[in-house]
Phi, psi and omega in degrees: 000141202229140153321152163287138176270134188228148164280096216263121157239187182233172182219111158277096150241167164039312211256017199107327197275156177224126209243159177243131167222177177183126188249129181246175189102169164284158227232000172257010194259156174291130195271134158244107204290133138327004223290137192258139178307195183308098172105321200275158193255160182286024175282310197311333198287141199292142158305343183272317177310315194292285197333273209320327198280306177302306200294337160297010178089027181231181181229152226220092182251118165249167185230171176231136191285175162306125221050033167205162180052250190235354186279151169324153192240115173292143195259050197252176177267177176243147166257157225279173212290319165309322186287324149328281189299344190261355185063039166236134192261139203283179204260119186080032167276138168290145185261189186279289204307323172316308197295318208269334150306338187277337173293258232327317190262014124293312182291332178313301194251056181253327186090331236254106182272348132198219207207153160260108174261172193205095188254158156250114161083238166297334184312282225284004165270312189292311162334284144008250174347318189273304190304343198220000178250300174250063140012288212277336167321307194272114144302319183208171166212158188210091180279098206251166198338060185246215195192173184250004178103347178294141196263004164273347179236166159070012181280182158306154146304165158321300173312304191284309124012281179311297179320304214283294190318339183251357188284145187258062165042070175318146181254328153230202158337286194273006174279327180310315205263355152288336183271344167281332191271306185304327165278325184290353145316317165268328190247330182255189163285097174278349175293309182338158177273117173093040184277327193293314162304286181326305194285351179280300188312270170346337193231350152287335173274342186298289185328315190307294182297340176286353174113338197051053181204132175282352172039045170342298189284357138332281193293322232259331191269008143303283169326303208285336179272009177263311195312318197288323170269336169068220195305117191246013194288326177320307171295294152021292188295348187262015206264156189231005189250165177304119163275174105265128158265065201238146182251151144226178210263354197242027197247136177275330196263324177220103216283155151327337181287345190275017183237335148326276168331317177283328168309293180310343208221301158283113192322117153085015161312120172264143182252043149009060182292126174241107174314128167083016181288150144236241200269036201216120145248122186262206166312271252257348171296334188288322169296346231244329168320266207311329158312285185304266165031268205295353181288308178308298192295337170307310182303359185251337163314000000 
């Protein structure tokens, strides 16, 4: 399985920020937005899953969220790694709800008055977020392996905790791509066919696009906006558009109860258990994805 290739643009908008996208498809087709998880740049996403979604006829737009990949790096604080375990987010921190304005004021100025949306991980709290903050955005919502912010459910194991606390900052190229093999080693599928090669391609391009730096405090004030919104099932109850919830049963990273909780908490949500998935799309997840995707957004035509 090969990355997707993107014509990478840029969008200044409204609020300052300067987001990196790349739209594939016909571009008069109904859209489905991508939004990517913690940390991860819109590089991530598989090519095949893009295909299948253009060859149904839709057009298919992704980003690198703020603080990630080639888009602006916000000047907010980030919080220090004690403040992380304890879940408090520093004072003049960005929120979930800020990440879900920016999509909104991207499709704004895209012409795309709304979308099918489909977030993974944090992507998918932001999809949420949008879906119950800009209503008229969402067409559909399709939620992967994310949560609802409750602090009883969707957390790490212990094991990925430890691993996310010891972890160090690579320094060149190639520590990227060993410390990206090493958690995915953990959180993903090594078996899988072309696991290895992929997260070495992913984690070499990240690195490029990043600037050829790891920017922690990137990553670390993305953490700070899920802490910043904490619990989000109140808003949750109110979303009205069709869902998908999919899980799998083996992830480490989002314990399986927050994709339970989120089924559960949005009104009229089908939930979607995938046996052996874990924190990863992979090959055989991408295909088996990009079928739910379309089924589900079909059912909205």
């Amino acid at each position: 399985m090969s990355l997707a290739t993107h014509i990478e643009q840029f969008a200044t908008l409204p609020n300052g920020l300067r987001l990196c996208y790349a739209s594939h498809g016909d571009e008069s087709a109904p859209v489905v937005l991508l939004i990517a998880g913690l940390g991860v740049q819109m590089v991530y996403w598989p090519a095949v899953l893009i295909e299948q979604l253009v060859t149904a006829g839709y057009r298919v737009v992704c980003f690198d969220n703020r603080d990630a990949g080639r888009s602006a790096r916000a000047a907010t604080p980030h919080p220090s790694k004690w403040q992380q375990l304890t879940g408090k987010a520093p004072a003049g921190s960005y929120s979930l709800e800020d990440m879900a304005d920016d999509t909104a004021l991207l499709l704004d100025h895209l012409g795309i008055g709304q979308a099918h949306l489909v977030g993974m991980s944090m992507g998918g709290m932001i999809a949420q977020t949008l879906a119950y903050r800009h209503p008229q955005k969402a067409a559909s919502l399709v939620s992967i392996f994310s949560t609802t912010g409750h602090r009883k459910v969707g957390q790490p194991a212990l094991s990925t905790l430890w691993r996310m606390a010891r972890a160090k900052a690579p320094r060149n190229q190639a520590q990227a791509v060993e410390s990206y093999r090493s958690t995915m080693t953990h959180i993903g599928e090594g078996t899988a066919p072309g696991a290895q090669a992929l997260w070495e391609n992913y984690a070499s391009q990240a690195w490029l696009r990043n600037g050829e730096r790891a920017d922690a405090r990137a990553l670390f004030r993305q953490i700070g906006a899920i802490l910043k919104s904490g619990d989000r099932t109140p808003h949750l109850r109110s979303i009205q558009v069709p869902c998908l919830v999919v899980h799998g049963d083996q992830d480490r990273m989002v314990h399986p109860s927050g994709g339970v909780a989120t089924a559960q908490v949005i009104p009229n949500a089908r939930h979607e258990v995938i046996a052996g998935m874990r924190h990863e799309i992979n090959a055989p997840q991408a295909q088996r994805l990009a079928a739910l995707i379309l089924h589900h957004i079909g059912q909205q035509q």
